[in-house]
C-alpha positions as CSV (number, residue, x, y, z in Angstrom):
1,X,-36.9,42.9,-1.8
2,X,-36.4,46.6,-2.6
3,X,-33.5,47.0,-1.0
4,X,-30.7,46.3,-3.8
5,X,-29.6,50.1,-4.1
6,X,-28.9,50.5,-0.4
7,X,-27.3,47.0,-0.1
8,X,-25.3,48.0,-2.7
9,X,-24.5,51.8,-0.6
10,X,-23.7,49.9,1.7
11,X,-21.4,47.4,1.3
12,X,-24.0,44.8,0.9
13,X,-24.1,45.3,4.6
14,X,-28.5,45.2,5.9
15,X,-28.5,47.5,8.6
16,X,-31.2,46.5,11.7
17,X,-32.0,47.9,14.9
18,X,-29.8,46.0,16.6
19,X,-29.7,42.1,17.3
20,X,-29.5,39.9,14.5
21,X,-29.2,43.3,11.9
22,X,-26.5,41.1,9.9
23,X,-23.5,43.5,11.6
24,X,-20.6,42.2,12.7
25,X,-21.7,43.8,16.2
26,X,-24.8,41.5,16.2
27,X,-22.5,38.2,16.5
28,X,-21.9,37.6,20.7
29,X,-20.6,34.7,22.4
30,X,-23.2,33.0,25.3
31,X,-22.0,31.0,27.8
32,X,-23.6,27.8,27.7
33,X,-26.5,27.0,30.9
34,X,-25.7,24.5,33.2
35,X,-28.5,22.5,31.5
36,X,-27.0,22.1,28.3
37,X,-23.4,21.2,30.1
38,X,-25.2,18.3,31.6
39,X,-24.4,15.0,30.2
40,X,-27.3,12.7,32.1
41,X,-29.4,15.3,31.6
42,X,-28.4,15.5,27.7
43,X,-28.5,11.9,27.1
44,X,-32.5,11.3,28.7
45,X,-33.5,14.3,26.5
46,X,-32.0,13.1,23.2
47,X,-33.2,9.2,23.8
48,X,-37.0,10.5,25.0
49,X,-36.8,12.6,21.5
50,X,-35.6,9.9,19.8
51,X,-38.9,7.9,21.0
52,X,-41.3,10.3,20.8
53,X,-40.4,10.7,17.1
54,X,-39.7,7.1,16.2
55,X,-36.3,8.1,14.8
56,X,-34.2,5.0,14.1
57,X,-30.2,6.1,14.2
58,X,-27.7,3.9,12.1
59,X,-25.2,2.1,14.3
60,X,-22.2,3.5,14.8
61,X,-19.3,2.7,13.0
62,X,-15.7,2.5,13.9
63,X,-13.3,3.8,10.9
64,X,-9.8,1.8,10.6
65,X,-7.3,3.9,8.7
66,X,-5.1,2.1,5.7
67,X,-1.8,3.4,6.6
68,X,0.6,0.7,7.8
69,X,2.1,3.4,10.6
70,X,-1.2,3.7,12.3
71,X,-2.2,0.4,12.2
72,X,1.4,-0.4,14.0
73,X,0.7,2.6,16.8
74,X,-3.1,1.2,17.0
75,X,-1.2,-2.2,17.4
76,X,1.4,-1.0,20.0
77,X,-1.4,1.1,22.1
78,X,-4.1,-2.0,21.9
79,X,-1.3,-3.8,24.1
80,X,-0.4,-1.4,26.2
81,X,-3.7,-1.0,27.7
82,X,-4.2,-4.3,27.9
83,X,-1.1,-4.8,30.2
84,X,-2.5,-2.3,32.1
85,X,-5.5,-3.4,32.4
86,X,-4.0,-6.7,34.0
């Protein structure tokens, strides 16, 4: 792209006129808008994308983890919310 040699001057560093110039300077944190913070709102968007597009999505899967303590504290908790439950 012509630029090796100046990359190079530079510390591989591609100098811009600000924004996205590939400084550290041109990395900022946004706060997120109330829009993408709402959940309804969120959920209606990503299922009328979903059918516009056809996408099918696998099912989800729940992972169950092969070391005897967990499955004993999975155990234990599994009956403690079901006595609370009650």
């Amino acid at each position: 792209e012509g630029r090796g040699a100046a990359a190079l001057e530079k510390g591989g560093q591609i100098s811009g006129g600000g924004g996205a110039g590939g400084g550290w300077d041109s990395i900022y944190e946004n706060d997120q808008s109330d829009k993408v913070n709402n959940l309804e709102l969120s959920v209606d968007l990503f299922k009328t994308a979903t059918e516009i597009t056809g996408a099918e999505w696998p099912q989800a899967k729940t992972f169950t983890s092969p070391c005897p303590t967990l499955k004993v504290i999975g155990a234990v908790s599994k009956n403690m919310i079901a006595r609370e439950e009650l």
